[in-house]
N, C-alpha and C positions, 0 to 999 in steps of 0.2 A: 112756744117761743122758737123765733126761725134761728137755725144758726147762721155764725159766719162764714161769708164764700171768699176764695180768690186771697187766701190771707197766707201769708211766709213768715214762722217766725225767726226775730231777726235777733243772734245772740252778738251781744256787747264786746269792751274789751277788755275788759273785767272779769274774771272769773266770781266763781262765790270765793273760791278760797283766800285768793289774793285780796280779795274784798276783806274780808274776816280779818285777815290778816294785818292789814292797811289800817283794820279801824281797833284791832284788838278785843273782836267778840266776835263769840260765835251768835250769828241768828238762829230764833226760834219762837214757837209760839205758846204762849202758856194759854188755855182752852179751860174758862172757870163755866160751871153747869150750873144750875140749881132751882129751886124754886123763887119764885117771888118773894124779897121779904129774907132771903137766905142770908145774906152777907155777901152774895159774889164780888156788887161796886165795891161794897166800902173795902175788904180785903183785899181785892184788885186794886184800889186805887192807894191803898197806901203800900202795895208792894209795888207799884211803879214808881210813887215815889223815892222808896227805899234801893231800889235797881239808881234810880238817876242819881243819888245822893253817894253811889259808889264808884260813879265817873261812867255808868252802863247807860248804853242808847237802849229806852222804855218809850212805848206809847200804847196807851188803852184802847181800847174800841169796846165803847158802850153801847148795849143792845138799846135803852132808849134814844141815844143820843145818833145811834148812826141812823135812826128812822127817821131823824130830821130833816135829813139828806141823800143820801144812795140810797135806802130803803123806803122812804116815805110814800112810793107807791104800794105800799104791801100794808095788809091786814095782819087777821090771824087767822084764817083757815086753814088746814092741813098745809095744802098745798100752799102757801105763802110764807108759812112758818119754813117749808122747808128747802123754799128759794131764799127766804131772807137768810138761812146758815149756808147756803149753799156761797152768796155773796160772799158772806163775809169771810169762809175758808178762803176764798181767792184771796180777797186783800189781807188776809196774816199771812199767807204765806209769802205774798210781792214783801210786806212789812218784814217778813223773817229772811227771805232770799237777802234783802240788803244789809244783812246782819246786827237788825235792830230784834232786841225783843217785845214783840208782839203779844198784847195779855188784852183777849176777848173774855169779855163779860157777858153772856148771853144763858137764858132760863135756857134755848137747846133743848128741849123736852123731850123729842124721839131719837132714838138711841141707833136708828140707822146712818141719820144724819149728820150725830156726830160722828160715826166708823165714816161713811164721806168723807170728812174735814180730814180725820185723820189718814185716809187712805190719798188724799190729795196731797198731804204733807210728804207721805213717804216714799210716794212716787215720784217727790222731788228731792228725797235723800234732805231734808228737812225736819227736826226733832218738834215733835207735839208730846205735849205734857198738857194730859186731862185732869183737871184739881174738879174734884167733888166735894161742891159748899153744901154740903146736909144739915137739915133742919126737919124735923118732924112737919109737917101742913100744921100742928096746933102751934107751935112754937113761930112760925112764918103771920099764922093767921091773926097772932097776940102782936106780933110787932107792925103788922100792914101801916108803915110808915107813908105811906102814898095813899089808905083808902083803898085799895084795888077788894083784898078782897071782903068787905063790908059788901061794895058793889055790885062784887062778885055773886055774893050771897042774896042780892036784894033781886037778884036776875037785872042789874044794870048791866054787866057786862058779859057778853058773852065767850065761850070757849075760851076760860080764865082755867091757866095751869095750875091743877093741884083740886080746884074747885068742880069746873063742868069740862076740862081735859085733863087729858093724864099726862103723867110725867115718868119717862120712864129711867129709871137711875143705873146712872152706869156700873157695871159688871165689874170689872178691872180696871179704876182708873189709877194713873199716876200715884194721886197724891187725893185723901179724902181727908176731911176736915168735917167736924161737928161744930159747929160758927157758934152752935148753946152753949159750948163746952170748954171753949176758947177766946181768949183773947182776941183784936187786933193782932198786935205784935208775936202774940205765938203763933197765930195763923202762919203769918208771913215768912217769921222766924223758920216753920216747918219747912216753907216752900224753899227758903234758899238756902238752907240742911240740904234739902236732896238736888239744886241746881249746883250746888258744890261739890256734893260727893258723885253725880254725874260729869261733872268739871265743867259743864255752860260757863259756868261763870268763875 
């Protein structure tokens, strides 16, 4: 991939803080991992509802739903899994820079990738919060709500995470969750426990 030439970046008149300030929150990104089958959407999607329901600017970025679009050029080989996170760190962070909160939903499988994302956040003085949706592979494999991994198993699909690649699970995240072991609501509950007692929110 070539990079860009002859390019100036051009800053606004806006700061972030005055921004934050203007809108009354702080931006950030909430970063959900996990297997196929975990829980990531449905916890993600009903903790942005619960963020919008509090007067908080939420917006999701679903790992299928962005391949609709911005990523639909990408597979899943190594190499494309780890351009498609590479994408999508930039736009949570432009989504966290405007001080909206940003909550990706993506399996993220290699555990480089996601230090990436986070090291791109930091180097913008930008708060990442890794939530780790854990599910055992059998408990993931009993709920394959989509089929994937039946498919998986049948050698329909190939370099299927958890199946025929690996996943590798984060060391230290934020915030882990056992999605077998929990709720919805206490998932979520968990999550904006610790975006309070950090004070995001």
């Amino acid at each position: 991939m070539t990079g860009s030439t002859n390019i100036t970046w051009h800053e606004g008149n806006v700061s972030r803080d005055e921004r934050a300030q203007l809108l009354k929150q702080t931006g950030l990104t909430i970063w959900f991992t996990g297997l196929s089958a975990s829980g990531k959407s449905t916890v993600a999607s009903a903790l942005e509802q619960h963020l919008l329901h509090k007067g908080l600017n939420a917006y999701r970025l679903d790992g299928d739903n962005v391949r609709f679009g911005l990523n639909k050029n990408l597979g899943f080989s190594p190499e494309d899994r780890t351009e498609n996170i590479r994408r999508i760190a930039e736009v949570s962070k432009l989504f966290a820079d405007s001080a909206a909160i940003a909550i990706t939903s993506f399996i993220s499988p290699y555990r480089a990738d996601r230090d990436s994302a986070r090291q791109l956040h930091a180097d913008a003085n930008i708060p990442f919060i890794e939530v780790y949706a854990d599910v055992p592979v059998s408990v993931a494999e009993e709920r394959d709500p989509k089929g994937l991994y039946k498919k998986a198993r049948a050698g329909e699909i190939k370099e299927f995470t958890g199946v025929s690649a690996p996943y590798e699970a984060p060391e230290s995240p934020e915030i882990h969750i056992r999605t077998d072991q929990k709720t919805i609501a206490e998932a979520v509950l968990q999550i904006t426990t610790y975006l309070q007692e950090k004070k995001y929110i």
